[in-house]
VOMAR-301844 format. One line per field, with one value per residue (C-alpha): residue number from 0; residue in one letter; x, y, z. Coordinates in Angstrom, 3 decimals. Layout:
N
nr <- [NUM ...]
rest <- [A ...]
X <- [X ...]
Y <- [Y ...]
Z <- [Z ...]
// end
This chain:
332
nr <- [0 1 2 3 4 5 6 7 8 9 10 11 12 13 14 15 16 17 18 19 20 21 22 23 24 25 26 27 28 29 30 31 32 33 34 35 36 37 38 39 40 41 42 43 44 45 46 47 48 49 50 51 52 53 54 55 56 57 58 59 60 61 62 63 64 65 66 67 68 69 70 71 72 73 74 75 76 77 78 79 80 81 82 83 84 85 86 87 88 89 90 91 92 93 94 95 96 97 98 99 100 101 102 103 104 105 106 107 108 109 110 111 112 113 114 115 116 117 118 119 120 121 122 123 124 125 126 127 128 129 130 131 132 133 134 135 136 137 138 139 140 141 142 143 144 145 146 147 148 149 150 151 152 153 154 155 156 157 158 159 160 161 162 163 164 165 166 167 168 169 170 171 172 173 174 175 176 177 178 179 180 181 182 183 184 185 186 187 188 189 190 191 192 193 194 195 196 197 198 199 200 201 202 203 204 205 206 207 208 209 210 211 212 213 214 215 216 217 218 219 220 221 222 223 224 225 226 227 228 229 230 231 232 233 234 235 236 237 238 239 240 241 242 243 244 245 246 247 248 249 250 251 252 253 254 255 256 257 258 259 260 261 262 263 264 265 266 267 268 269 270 271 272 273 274 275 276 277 278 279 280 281 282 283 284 285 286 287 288 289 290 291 292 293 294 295 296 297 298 299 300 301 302 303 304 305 306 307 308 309 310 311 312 313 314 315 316 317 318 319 320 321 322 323 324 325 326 327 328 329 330 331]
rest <- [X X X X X X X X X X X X X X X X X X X X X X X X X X X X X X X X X X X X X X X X X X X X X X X X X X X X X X X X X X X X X X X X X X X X X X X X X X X X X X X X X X X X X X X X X X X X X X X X X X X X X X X X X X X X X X X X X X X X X X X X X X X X X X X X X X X X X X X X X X X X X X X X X X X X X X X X X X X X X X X X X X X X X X X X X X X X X X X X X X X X X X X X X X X X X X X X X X X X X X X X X X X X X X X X X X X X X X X X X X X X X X X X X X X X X X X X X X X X X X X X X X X X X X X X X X X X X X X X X X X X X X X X X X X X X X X X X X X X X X X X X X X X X X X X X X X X X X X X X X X X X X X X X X X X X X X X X X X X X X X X X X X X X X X X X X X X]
X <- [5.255 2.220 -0.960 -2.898 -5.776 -6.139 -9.391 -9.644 -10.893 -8.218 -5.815 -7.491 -7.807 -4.322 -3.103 -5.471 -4.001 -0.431 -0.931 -3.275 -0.484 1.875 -0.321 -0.802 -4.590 -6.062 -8.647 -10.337 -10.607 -11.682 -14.532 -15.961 -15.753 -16.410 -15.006 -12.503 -14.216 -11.832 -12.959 -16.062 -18.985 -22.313 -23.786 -27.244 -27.105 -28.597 -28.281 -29.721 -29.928 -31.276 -34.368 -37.623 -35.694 -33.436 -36.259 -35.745 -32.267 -32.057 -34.321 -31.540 -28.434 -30.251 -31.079 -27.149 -26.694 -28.816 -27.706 -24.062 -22.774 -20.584 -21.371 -18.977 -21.183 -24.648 -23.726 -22.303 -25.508 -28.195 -27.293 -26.856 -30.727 -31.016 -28.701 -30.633 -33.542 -34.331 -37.522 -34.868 -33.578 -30.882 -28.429 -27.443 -29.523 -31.873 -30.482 -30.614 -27.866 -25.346 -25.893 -25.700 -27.464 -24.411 -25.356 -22.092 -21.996 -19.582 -19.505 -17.189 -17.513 -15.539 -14.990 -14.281 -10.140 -10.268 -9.962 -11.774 -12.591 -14.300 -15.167 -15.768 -17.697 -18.162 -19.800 -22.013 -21.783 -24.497 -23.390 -20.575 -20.301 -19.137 -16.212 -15.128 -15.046 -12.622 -10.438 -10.371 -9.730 -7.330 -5.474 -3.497 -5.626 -8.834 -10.376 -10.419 -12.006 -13.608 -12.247 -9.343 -12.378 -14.112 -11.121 -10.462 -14.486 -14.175 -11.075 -12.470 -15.456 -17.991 -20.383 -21.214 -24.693 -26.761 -27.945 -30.127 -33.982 -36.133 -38.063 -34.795 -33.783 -37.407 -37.165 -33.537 -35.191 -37.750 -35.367 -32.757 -36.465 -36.677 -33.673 -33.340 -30.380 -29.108 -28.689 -25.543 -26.651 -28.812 -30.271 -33.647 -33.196 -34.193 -33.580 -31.332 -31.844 -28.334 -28.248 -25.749 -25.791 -23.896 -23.946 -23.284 -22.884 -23.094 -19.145 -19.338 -17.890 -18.809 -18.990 -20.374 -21.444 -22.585 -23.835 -25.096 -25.741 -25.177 -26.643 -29.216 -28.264 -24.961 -21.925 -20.497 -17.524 -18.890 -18.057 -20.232 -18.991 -20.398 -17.834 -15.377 -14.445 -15.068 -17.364 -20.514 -19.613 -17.326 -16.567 -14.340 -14.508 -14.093 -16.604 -18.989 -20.501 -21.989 -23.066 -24.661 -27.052 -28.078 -26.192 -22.931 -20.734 -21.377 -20.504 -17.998 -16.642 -17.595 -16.061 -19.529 -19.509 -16.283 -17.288 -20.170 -18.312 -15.761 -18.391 -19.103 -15.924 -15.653 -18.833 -21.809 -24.337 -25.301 -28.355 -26.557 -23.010 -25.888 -27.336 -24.012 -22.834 -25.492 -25.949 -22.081 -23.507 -26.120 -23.541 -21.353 -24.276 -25.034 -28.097 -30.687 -29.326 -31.281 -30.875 -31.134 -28.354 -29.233 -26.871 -27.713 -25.300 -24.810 -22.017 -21.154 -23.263 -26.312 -27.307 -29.033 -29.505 -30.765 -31.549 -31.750 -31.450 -34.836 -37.956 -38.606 -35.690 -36.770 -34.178 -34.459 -33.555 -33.211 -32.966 -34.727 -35.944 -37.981 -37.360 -38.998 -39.136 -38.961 -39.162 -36.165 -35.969 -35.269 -33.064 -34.857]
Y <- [5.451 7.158 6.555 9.655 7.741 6.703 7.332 9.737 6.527 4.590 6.581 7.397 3.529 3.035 5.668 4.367 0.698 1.957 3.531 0.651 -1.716 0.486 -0.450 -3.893 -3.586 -3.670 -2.323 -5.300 -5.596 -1.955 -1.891 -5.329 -4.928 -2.265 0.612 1.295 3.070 5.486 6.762 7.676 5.297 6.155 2.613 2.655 2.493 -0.557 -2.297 -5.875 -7.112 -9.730 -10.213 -8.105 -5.507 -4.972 -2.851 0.261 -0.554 -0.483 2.769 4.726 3.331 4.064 7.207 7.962 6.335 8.346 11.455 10.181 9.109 6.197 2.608 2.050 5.159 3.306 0.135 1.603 3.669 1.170 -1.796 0.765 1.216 -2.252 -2.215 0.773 -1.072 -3.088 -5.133 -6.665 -9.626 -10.577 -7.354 -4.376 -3.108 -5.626 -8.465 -12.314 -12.778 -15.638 -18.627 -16.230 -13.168 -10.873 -9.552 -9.528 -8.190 -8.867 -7.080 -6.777 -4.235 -4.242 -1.763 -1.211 -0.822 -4.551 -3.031 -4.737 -4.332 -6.784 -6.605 -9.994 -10.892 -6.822 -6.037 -2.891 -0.794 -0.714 -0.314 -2.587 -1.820 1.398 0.201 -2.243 0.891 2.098 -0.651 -0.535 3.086 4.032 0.734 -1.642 -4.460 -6.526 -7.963 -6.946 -9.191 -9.351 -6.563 -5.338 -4.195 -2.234 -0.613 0.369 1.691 3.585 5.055 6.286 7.736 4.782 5.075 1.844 0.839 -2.098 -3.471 -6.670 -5.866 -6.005 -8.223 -10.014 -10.927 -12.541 -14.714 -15.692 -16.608 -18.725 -20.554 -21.406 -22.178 -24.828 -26.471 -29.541 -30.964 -33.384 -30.083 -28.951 -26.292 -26.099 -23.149 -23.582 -23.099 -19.502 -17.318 -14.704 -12.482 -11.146 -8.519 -8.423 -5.505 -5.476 -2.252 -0.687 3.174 5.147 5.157 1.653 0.673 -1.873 -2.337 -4.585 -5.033 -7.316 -7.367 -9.437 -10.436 -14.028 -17.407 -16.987 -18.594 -19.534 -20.765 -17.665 -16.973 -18.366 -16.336 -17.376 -15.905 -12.143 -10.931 -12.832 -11.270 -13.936 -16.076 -13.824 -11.179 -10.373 -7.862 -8.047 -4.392 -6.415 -9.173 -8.234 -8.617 -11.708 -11.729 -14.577 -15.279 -18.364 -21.024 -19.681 -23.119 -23.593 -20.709 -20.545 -24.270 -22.965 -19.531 -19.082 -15.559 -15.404 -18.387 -16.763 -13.858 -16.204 -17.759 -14.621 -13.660 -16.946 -15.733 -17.172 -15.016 -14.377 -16.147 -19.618 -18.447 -18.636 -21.924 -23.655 -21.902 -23.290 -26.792 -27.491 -26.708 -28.840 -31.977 -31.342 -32.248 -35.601 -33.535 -32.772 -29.822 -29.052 -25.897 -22.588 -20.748 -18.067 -15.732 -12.779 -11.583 -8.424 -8.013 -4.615 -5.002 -4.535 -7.857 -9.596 -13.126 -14.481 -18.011 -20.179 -24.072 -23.620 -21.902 -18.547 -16.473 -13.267 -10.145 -6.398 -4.933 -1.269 -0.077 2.352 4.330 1.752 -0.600 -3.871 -6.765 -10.380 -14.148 -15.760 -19.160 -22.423 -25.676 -28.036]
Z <- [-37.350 -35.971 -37.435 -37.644 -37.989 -34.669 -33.137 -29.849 -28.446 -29.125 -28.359 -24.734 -23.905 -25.352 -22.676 -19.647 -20.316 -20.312 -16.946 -15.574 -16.724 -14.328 -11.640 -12.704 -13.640 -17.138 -18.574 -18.822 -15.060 -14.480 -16.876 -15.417 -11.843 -9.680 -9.317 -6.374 -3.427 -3.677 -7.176 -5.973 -3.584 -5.344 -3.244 -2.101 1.277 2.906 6.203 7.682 11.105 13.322 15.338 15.931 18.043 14.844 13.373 15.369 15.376 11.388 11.274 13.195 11.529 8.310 9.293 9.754 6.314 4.547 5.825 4.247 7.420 7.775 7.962 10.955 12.863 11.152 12.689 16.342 16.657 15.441 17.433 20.641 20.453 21.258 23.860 25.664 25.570 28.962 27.345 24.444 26.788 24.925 24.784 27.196 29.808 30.734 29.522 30.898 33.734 34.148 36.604 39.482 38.488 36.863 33.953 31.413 28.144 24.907 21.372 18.502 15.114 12.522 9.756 5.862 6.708 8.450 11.631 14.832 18.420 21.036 24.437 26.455 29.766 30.384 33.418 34.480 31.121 29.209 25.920 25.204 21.312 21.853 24.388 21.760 19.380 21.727 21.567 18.290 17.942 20.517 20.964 18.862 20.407 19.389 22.374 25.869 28.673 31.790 35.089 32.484 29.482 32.890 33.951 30.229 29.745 33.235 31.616 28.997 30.239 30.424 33.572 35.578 36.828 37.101 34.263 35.370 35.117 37.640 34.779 34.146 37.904 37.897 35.300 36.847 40.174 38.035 36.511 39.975 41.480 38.416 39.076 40.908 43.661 40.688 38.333 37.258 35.006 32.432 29.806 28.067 24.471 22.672 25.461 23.693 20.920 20.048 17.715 14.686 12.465 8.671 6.774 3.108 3.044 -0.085 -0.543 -1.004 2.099 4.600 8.537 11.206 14.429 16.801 20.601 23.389 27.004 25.990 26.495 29.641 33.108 31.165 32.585 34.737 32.642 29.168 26.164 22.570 19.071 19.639 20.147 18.302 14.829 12.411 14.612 15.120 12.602 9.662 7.281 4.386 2.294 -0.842 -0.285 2.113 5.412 8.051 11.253 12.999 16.325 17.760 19.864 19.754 20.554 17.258 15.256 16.964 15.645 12.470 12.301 11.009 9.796 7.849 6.344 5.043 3.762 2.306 0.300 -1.000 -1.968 -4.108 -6.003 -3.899 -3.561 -0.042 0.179 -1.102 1.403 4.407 3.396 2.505 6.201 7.769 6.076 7.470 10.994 10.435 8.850 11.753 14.023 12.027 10.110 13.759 15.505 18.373 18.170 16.404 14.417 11.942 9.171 8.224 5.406 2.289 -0.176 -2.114 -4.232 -1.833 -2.317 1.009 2.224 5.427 6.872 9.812 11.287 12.476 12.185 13.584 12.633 11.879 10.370 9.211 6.082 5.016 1.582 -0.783 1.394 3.784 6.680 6.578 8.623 7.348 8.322 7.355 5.190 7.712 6.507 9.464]
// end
């Protein structure tokens, strides 16, 4: 029999837990975690990336955030300022050239549906991110490579011109001038600055991106984790968000950045998921890497960590209104 002493309470949780149950949710789990991004965002929009040059990169994708754009256009647009910028060495227009002076490019971004696109070994477009965008967008692939990721940027509207530096073809004639007959090839370490790029908008969703000219003098042909989803970035809407610079052999080995965001998901916070990332790196090279590899990393919450093998490491963070620069912590 119905009591008719049933609060309105009650009775209105009683109802919510019957349809929950329909769904298989309970109330339990509703009123602990948080709420679906589909009920309604209400986030405070924040977004992290790598290096000095991620400054003005971070002031323009948080300029898109707080004018409620999306993270996926935050992220796009912020690391493109780097990638326009011939003095930043390490991505786009200006950057370091292989071992014989080409210039070649790779990015991936990800966004909040899972969704990712990558370009590899891209030659004579400037801004790679967006091309992998394109992938993403208008095909059913991830990663395009090499003459077939030109053809498909020409295609869609991408204009080709040179992108080594007079500054950049200078320091690559200093370094073939530094090279011996017994050399085979060689790259003096800390010669890149990729930039990786994780964002939260204020629906609560999550995106990343991450861009590069690569190692300097490399190995014509070499591809590091850029722009390999998972390796050099990772997003996961229901977790969080990694992205990674450094030497990327190892990343790579790693799968660096989704283990970072894995971490995450299993309740590290993401200061402790870039230590623990970074402390296997440092095991799997019997504890004195010679070189640097660095996380940068956010979950939904809005919640930042950032460190690094070695000193150095620098990142920037947006949020409440201000963009900030920071040294990172270092594990050697």
């Amino acid at each position: 029999m119905f009591n008719k002493w049933i609060s309105r309470r009650d009775f209105l949780i009683g109802g919510l837990a019957s349809v929950l149950g329909s769904w298989g949710l309970s109330v339990r789990s509703l009123l602990s975690g948080p709420m679906p991004n589909s009920v309604g965002g209400g986030a405070v929009p924040v977004v992290i990336s790598t290096w000095k040059h991620g400054f003005a990169a971070n002031e323009k994708a948080y300029s898109i955030l707080t004018d409620g754009g999306k993270g996926l256009d935050a992220v796009e647009m912020g690391v493109r300022v780097s990638e326009d910028d011939p003095e930043v060495t390490g991505v786009g227009l200006g950057g370091l050239p292989d071992e014989r002076g080409i210039v070649t490019l790779d990015a991936s971004i990800m966004g909040p549906d899972g969704n990712a696109g990558a370009v590899g070994a891209l030659r004579n477009v400037r801004n790679p991110i967006s091309v992998a965008r394109k992938v993403m967008e208008e095909t059913d692939h991830v990663f395009l490579v090499g003459k077939g990721a030109l053809a498909f940027a020409k295609a869609h509207g991408f204009k080709e011109e040179d992108l080594l530096s007079d500054a950049s073809r200078k320091v690559w004639l200093e370094w073939k001038q530094s090279m011996s007959d017994r050399d085979d090839w060689f790259s003096p370490e800390d010669n890149h600055d990729t930039i990786g790029m994780v964002a939260l908008d204020a629906r609560g969703d999550m995106a990343g991106a991450c861009t590069t000219s690569g190692l300097g003098f490399k190995i014509h042909g070499r591809v590091g984790d850029s722009p390999i989803p998972g390796a050099g970035m990772y997003v996961s809407n229901e977790a969080g968000g990694a992205a990674a610079t450094g030497r990327g052999e190892a990343v790579i080995k790693m799968c660096g950045s989704f283990l970072v965001v894995e971490l995450m998901r299993r309740g590290e916070n993401p200061q402790d998921a870039c230590e623990i990332a970074l402390k296997r790196i440092i095991e799997a090279n019997r504890g004195h890497p010679d070189f640097q590899v660095a996380f940068i990393a956010l979950n939904k919450k809005g919640d930042h960590g950032a460190a690094s093998i070695q000193e150095g490491f620098e990142f920037a963070l947006s949020k409440n209104g201000k963009t900030e620069l920071f040294n990172s912590k270092h594990l050697v």
